[in-house]
Backbone bond lengths (Angstrom), bond angles and torsions (degrees), N, CA, C in turn:
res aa  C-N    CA-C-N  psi(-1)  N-CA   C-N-CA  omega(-1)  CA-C   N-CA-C  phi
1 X - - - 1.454 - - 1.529 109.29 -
2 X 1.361 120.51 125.39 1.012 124.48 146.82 1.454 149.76 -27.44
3 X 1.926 123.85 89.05 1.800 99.45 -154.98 1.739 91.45 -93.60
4 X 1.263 123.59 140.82 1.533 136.85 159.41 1.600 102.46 -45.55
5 X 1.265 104.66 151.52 1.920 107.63 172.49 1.132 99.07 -79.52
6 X 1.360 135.02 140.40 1.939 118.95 151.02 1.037 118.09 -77.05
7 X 1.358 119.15 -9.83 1.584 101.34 -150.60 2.202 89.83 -104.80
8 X 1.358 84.65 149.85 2.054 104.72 -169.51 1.164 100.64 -83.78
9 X 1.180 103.35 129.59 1.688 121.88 162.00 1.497 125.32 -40.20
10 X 1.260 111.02 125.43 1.480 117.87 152.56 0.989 130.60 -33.39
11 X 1.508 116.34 107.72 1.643 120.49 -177.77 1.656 102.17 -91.49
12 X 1.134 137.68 137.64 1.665 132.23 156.64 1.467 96.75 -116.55
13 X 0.929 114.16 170.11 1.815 132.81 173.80 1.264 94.78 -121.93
14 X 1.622 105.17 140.06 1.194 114.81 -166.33 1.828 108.23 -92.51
15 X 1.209 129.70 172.54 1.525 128.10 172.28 1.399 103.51 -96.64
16 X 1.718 125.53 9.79 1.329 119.29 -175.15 1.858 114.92 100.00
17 X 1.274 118.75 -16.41 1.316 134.20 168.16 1.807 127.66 -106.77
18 X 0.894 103.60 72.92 1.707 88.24 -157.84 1.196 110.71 -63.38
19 X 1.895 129.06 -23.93 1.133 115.48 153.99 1.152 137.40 -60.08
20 X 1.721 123.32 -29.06 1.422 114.88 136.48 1.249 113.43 -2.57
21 X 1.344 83.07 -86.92 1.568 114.26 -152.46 1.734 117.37 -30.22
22 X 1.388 87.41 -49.29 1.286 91.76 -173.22 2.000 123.32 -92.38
23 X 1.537 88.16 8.87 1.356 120.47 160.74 2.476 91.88 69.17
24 X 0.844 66.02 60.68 1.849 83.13 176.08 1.366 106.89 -90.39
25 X 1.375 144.01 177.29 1.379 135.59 -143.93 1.491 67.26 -131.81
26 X 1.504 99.64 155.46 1.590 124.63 170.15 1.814 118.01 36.00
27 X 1.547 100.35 37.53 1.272 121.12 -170.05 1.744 116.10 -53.62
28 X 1.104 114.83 -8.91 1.193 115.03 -167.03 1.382 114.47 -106.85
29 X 1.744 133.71 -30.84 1.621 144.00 156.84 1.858 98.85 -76.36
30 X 1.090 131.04 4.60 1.264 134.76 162.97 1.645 102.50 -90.79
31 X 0.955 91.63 -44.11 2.214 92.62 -172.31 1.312 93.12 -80.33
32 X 1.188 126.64 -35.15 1.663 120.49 -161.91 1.581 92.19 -75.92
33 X 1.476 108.66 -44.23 1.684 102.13 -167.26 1.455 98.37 -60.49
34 X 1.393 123.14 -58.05 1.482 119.80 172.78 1.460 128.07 -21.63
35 X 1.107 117.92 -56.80 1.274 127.15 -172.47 1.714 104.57 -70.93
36 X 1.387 107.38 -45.36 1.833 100.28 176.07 1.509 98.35 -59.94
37 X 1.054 143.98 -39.54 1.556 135.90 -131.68 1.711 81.06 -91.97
38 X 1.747 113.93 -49.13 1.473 82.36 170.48 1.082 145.44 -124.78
39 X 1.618 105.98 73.43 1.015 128.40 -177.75 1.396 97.04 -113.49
40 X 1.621 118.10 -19.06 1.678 119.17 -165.62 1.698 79.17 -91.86
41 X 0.982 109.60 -48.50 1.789 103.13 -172.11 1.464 106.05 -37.28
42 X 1.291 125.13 -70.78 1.701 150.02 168.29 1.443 100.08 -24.25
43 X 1.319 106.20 -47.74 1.599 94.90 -164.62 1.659 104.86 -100.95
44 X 1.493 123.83 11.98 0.881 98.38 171.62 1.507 111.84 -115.73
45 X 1.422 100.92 -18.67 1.863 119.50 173.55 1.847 89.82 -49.62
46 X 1.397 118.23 -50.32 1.180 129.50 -172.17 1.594 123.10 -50.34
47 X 1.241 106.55 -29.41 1.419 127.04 164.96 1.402 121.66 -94.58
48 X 1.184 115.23 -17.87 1.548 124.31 157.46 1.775 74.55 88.52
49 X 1.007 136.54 44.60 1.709 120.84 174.05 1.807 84.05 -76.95
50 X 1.922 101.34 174.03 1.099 107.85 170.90 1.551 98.55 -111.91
51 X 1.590 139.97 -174.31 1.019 135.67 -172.27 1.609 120.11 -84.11
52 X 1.506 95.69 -8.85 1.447 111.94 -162.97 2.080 89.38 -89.53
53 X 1.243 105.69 -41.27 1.638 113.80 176.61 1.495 105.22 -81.88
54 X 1.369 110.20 -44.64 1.948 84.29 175.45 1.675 100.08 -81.72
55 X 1.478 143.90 54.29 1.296 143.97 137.34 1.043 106.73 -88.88
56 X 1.847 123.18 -58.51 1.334 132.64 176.41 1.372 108.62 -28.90
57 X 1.791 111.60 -76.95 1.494 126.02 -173.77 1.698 108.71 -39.66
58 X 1.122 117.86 -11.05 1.969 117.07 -155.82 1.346 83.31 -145.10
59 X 1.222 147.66 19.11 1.923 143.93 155.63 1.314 108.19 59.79
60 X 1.378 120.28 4.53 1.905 134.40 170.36 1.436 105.22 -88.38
61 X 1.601 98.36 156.93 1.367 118.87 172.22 1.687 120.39 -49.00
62 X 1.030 137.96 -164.40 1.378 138.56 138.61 1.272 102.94 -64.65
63 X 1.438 115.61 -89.89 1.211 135.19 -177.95 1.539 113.74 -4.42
64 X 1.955 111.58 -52.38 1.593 111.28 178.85 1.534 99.53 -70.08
65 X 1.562 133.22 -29.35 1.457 106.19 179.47 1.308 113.05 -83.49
66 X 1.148 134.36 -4.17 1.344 125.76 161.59 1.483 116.63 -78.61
67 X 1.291 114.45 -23.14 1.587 119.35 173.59 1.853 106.32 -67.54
68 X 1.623 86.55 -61.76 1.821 97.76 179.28 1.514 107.19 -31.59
69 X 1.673 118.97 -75.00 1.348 145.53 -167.99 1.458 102.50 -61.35
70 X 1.477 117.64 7.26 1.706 119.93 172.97 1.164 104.31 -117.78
71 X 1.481 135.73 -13.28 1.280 156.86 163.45 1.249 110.62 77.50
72 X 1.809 98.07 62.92 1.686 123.72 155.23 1.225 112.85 -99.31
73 X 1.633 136.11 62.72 0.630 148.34 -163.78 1.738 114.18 -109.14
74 X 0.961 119.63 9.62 1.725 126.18 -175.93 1.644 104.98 -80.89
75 X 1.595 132.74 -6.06 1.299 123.32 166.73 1.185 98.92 -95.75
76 X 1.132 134.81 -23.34 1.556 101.97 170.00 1.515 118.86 -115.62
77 X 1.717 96.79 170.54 1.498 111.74 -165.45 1.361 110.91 -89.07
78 X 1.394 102.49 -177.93 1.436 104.45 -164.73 1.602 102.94 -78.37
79 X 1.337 114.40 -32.98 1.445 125.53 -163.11 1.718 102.64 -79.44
80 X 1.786 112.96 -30.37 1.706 89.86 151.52 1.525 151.54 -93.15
81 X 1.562 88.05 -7.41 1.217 97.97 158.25 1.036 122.21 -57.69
82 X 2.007 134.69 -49.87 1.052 134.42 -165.51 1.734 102.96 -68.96
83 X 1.816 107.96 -29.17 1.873 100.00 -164.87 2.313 77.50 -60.06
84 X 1.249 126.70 -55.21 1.289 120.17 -162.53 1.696 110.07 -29.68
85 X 1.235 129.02 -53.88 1.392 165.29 -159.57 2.100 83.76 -70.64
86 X 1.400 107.55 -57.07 1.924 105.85 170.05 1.324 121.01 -55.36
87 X 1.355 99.34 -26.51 1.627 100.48 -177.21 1.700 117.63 -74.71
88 X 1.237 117.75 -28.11 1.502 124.78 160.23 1.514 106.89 -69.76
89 X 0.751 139.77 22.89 1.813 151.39 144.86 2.084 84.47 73.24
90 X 1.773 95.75 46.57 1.611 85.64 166.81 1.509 100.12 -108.85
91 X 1.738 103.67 147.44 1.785 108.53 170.32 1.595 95.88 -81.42
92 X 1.747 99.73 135.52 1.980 101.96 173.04 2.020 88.05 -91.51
93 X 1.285 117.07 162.45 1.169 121.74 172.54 1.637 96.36 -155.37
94 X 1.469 111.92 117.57 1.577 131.71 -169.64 1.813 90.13 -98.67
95 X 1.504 93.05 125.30 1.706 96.42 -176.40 1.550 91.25 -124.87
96 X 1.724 128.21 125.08 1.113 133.09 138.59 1.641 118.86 -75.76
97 X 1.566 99.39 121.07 1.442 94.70 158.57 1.265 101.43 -129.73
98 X 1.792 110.85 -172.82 1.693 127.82 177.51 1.152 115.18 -43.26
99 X 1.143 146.86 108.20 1.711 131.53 165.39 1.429 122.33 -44.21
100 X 1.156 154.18 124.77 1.009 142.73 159.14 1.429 121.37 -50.30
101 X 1.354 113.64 146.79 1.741 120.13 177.89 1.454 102.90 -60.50
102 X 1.119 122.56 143.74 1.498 132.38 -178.39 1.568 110.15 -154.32
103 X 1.109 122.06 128.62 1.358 120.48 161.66 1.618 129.35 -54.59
104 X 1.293 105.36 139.07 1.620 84.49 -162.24 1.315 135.86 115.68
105 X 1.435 94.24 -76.10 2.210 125.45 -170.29 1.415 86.30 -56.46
106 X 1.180 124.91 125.05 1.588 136.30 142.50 1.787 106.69 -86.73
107 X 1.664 106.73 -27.34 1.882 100.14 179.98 1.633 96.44 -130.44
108 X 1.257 102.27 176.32 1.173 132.46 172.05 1.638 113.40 -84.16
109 X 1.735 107.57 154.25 1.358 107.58 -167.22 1.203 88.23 -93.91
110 X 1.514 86.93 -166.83 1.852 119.93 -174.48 1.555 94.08 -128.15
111 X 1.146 127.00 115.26 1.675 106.25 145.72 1.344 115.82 -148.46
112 X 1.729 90.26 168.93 1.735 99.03 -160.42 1.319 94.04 -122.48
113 X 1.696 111.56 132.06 1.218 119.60 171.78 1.296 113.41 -154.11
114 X 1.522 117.71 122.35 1.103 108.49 -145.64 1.612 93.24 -117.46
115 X 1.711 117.42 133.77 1.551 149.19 -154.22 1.525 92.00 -48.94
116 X 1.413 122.53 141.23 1.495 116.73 157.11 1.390 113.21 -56.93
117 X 1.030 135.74 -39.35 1.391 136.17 -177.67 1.932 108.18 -51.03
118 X 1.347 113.11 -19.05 1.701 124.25 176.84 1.332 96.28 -88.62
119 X 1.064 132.28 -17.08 1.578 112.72 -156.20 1.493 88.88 -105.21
């Protein structure tokens, strides 16, 4: 027979990176890719496309949007994900500004946030 564990899982709170978090190599174009991939998910559930038509829209198989939308996303780059993100007839616009002082930060972030007017 099978005994259940009793004892409760470890909760941590995240700093906003969970690949951070979990101290993963190049944790940060992993979160960034994350966040585009589901934003293409969002926008395409949003269109009711099927996976076989959001392949068409993105020149991939089904199969890669079911991989993508499972978040096998480590063959591709950030720059095709984003042309994917063109294919919903959205403009990307890359804004550098000042970094803020931060304790810590030796670089500057990346982030993706995509306009209410997309959603």
């Amino acid at each position: 027979m099978v005994k259940l564990n009793d004892t409760k899982p470890e909760i941590h709170e995240t700093r906003g990176n969970i690949f951070a978090d979990l101290g993963l190599p190049d944790a940060d174009n992993h979160y960034l890719k994350a966040q585009i991939v589901a934003e293409l998910y969002r926008l395409s559930t949003e269109r009711k496309l099927t996976q076989a038509k959001t392949g068409t829209l993105f020149g991939i198989s089904q199969p890669e949007v079911s991989r993508l939308f499972k978040g096998n996303f480590r063959e591709y780059s950030i720059e095709r994900l984003i042309s994917f993100l063109t294919a919903f007839n959205l403009d990307i616009e890359i804004v550098a500004t000042p970094r803020r002082a931060t304790r810590g930060d030796t670089r500057g972030r990346i982030t993706f946030r995509p306009q209410d007017g997309a959603r």
